[in-house]
C-alpha positions in Angstrom: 106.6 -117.1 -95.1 105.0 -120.0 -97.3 108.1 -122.0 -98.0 106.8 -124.9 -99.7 104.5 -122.1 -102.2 108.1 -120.7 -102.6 109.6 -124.2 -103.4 106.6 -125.2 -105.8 107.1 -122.1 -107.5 110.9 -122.1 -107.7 111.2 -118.7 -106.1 114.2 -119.9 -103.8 117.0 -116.9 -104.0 118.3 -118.2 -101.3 119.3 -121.2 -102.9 123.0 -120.7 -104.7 122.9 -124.3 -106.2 126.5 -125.1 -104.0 127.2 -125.3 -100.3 127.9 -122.3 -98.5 131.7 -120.9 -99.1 132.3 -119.9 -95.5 131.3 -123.6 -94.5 133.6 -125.5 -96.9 136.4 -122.7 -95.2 136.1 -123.7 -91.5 136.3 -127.7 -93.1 139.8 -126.7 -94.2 140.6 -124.6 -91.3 139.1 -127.1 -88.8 140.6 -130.6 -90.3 141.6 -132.6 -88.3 138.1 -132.6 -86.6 137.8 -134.0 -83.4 136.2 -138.1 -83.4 132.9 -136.7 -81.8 132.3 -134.4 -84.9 134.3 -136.3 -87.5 132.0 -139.9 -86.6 129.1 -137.8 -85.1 125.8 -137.5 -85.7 124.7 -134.4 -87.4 121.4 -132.3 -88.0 120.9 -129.3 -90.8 118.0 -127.3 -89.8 116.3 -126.0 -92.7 118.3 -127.8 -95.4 116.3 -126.8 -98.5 117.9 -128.7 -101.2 120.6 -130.0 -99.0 123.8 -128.4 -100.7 125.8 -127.8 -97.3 124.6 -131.6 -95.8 126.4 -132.9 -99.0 129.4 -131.0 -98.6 129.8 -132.0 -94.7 129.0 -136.0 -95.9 131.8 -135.2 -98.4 134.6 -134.0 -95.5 133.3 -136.6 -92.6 132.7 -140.1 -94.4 132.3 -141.6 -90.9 129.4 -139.3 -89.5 125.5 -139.6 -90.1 123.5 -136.3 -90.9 119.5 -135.6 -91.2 118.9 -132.9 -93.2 115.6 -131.2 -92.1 113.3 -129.0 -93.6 109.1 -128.3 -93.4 108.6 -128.8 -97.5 108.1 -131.1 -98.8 109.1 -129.8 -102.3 112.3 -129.3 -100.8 113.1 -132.4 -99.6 112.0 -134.2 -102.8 114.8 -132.5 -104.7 116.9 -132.6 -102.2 116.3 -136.8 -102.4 116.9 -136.4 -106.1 121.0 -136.0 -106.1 123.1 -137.9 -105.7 123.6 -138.2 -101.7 125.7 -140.3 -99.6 124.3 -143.1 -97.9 125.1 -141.4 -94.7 122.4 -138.9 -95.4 118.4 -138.8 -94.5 116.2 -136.1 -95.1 113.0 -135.4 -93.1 110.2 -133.5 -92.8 110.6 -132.4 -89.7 109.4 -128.9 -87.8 112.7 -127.8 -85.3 110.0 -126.0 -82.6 108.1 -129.7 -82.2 110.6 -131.8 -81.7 109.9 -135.4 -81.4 111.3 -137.0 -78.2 113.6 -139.6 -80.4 115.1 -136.1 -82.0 116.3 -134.9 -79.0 119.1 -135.3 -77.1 120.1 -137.3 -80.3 122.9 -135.1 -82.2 126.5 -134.4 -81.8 126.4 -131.5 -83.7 124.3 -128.9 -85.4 125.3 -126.7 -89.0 123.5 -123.9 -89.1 122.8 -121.8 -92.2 119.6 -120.1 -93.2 117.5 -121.3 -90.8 118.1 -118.3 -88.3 117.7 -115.6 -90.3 114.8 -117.1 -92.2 112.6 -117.4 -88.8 110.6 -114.5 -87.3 113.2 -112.6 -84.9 110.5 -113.3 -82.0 111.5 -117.0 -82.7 114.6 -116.6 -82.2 114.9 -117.8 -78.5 112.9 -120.5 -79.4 115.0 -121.8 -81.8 118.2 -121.6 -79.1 116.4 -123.7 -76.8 115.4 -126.5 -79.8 118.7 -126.7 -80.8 119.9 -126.8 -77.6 117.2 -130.0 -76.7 118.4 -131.5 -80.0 122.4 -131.7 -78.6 123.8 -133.9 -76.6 125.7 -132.6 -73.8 128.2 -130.5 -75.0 127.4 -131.3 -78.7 128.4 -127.6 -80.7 126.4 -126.1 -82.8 127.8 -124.7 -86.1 126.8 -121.9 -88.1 127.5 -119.1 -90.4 124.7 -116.1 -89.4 123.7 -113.3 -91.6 124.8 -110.2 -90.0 123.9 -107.5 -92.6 121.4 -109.3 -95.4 119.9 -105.4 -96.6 120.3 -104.1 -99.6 117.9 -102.0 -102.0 115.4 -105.5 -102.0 115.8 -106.1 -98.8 115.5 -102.7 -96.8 116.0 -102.7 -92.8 113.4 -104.4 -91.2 112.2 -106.5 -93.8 112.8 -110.2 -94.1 113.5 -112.9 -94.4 116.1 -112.3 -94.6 116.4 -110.9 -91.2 119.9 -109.6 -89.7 120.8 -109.9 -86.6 124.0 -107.6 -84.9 126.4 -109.9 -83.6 126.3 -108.8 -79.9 122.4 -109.6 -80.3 123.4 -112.9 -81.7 125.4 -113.6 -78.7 122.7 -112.6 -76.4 120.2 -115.2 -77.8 122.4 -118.1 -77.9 123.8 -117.5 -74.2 121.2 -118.9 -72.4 122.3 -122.3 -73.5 125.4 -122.3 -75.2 128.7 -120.9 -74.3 131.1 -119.2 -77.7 133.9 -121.3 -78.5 135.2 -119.8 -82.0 134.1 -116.8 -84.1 135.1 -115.1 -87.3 134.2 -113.1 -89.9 134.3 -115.9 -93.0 137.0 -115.0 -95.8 134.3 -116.5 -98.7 131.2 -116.0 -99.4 128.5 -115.8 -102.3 128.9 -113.4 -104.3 127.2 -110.2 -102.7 127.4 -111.7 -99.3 131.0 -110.6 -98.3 131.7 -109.5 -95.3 127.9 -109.7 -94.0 127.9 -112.9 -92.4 129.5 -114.1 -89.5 131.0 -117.9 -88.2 130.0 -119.2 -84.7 130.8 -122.2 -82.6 128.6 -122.9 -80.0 129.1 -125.2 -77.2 126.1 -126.6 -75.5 126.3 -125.8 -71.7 
């Protein structure tokens, strides 16, 4: 997938112009969050225009978070609202890693970025975000379970699904489960397909 064609040519479905529902419903479930979280520093794989690294800046005034993303089309609009000073965006590619990235974050919100890569990434991606984390820093995310529809047949993507047990099986190898649930909210036409993890870094 050419992401920054799809960005230049405003082709971006994925984008819903807000922060992800489920997200802004584990804030309110979650609050108070704990000091290393609520003054920790944060990284957004894929951000694309940054919507759910705005909302998290919103809820934790006291953290730092680096939205990342590989266009550059992206991040220019993303630079364009009307951000916190609390939050960077930068080009940066999650499977190359500098070594001043990792090792470096408290936590990790994941949305998009997982379903968005190849499925032979997948264990890839576990292990950059597990070399991102500090020592027991969490990783975040809400995961899409069922993304297929008449656009989107099985085996297509991205979007690609993932079944939940699968999802488990990738992320074991570094991470142990801490919290799971199936969100309450969701954009419309995404109820009930996604799914809320809380990782642990081992």
């Amino acid at each position: 997938m050419d992401w920054e064609n799809a960005y230049q040519q405003k082709n971006t479905p994925w984008d819903k112009g807000a922060a992800a529902p489920p997200l802004e419903e584990w804030l309110q479930k979650a609050a108070p969050l704990p000091v290393e979280l609520a003054s920790g520093h944060w990284l957004s794989p894929g951000c694309g225009l940054g919507h759910d690294v705005r909302l998290l800046a919103e809820h934790l005034p006291d953290a730092n978070f680096v939205g990342a993303d590989i266009s550059p089309t992206a991040l220019s609009a993303a630079q364009r609202f009307d951000n916190p000073r609390s939050v960077q965006f930068r080009d940066l590619d999650i499977f190359a890693l500098p070594a001043s990235e990792k090792g470096n974050y408290d936590a990790v919100w994941e949305h998009t970025c997982f379903c968005a890569i190849n499925p032979s990434q997948r264990d890839h991606y576990v292990a950059a975000m597990a070399e991102a984390l500090k020592p027991g820093g969490l990783l975040i995310g809400v995961f899409f379970i069922d993304p297929y529809d008449e656009d989107h047949p099985i085996g297509s993507g991205p979007p690609f699904g993932v079944e939940i047990e699968t999802l488990r099986e990738h992320f074991r190898s570094h991470f142990t489960e801490v919290e799971s649930f199936v969100p309450q909210t969701a954009y419309p036409g995404r109820e009930g397909c996604e799914f809320f993890v809380l990782f642990r870094k081992l």
